[in-house]
C-alpha positions in Angstrom: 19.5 33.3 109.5 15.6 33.2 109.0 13.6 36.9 109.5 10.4 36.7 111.5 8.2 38.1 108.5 6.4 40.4 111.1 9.4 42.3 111.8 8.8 45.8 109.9 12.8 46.7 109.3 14.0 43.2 108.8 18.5 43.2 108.8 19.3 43.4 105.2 20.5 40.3 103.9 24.2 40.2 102.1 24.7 38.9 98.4 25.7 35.7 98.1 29.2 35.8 96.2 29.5 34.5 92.9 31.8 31.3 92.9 34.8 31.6 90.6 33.3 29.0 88.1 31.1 31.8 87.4 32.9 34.0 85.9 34.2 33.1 82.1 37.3 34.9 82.3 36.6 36.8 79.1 36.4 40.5 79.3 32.6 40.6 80.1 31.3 44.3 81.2 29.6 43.8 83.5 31.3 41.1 84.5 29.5 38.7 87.4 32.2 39.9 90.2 31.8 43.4 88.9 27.6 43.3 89.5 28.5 41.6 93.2 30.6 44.4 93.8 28.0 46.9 93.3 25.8 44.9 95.0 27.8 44.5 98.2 28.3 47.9 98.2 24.5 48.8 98.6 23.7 46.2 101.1 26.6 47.4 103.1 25.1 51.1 103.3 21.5 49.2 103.6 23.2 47.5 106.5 24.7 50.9 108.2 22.2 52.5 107.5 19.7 49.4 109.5 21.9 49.8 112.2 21.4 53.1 113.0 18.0 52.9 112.8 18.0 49.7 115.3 20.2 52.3 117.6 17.8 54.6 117.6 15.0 52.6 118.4 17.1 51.1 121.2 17.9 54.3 122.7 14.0 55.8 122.2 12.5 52.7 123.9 15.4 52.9 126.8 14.6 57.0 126.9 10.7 56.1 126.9 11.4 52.8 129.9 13.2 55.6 132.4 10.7 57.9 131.8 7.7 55.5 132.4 6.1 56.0 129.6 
C-alpha cells in the first residue's frame, strides 16, 4: 500500500520475507532467515509502537472536536 509522502508518521512497512531459495542451507551466521527475524521483530515494535501514537492522536483530536477547539 502506497504512503502519501506528506504524512509525518507514515505506518511502518513490514520486511519482505526471504524466499526459501535464499537461503543455502549451510550453516551461515547470520543466516538470511535469522537477519529477517530480527528484522521482523523491530518493525513489529515500530508498528505497536505507530499505533499508539495514531491512538493518541485520534483521541487528542476527538478530545479537542468536543471541546471546540
Amino acid at each position: 500500500m502506497p504512503v502519501r509522502s506528506d504524512n509525518p508518521d507514515p505506518r511502518p512497512v513490514a520486511p519482505q520475507r526471504p524466499v526459501n531459495d535464499e537461503c543455502c542451507r549451510s550453516g551461515c551466521s547470520p543466516c538470511v532467515f535469522d537477519l529477517y527475524a530480527e528484522d521482523l521483530a523491530v518493525y513489529e515494535a515500530a508498528l505497536r509502537a505507530w499505533e499508539e501514537r495514531q491512538a493518541s492522536f485520534k483521541t487528542t483530536r476527538a478530545t479537542r472536536a468536543r471541546n471546540g477547539k
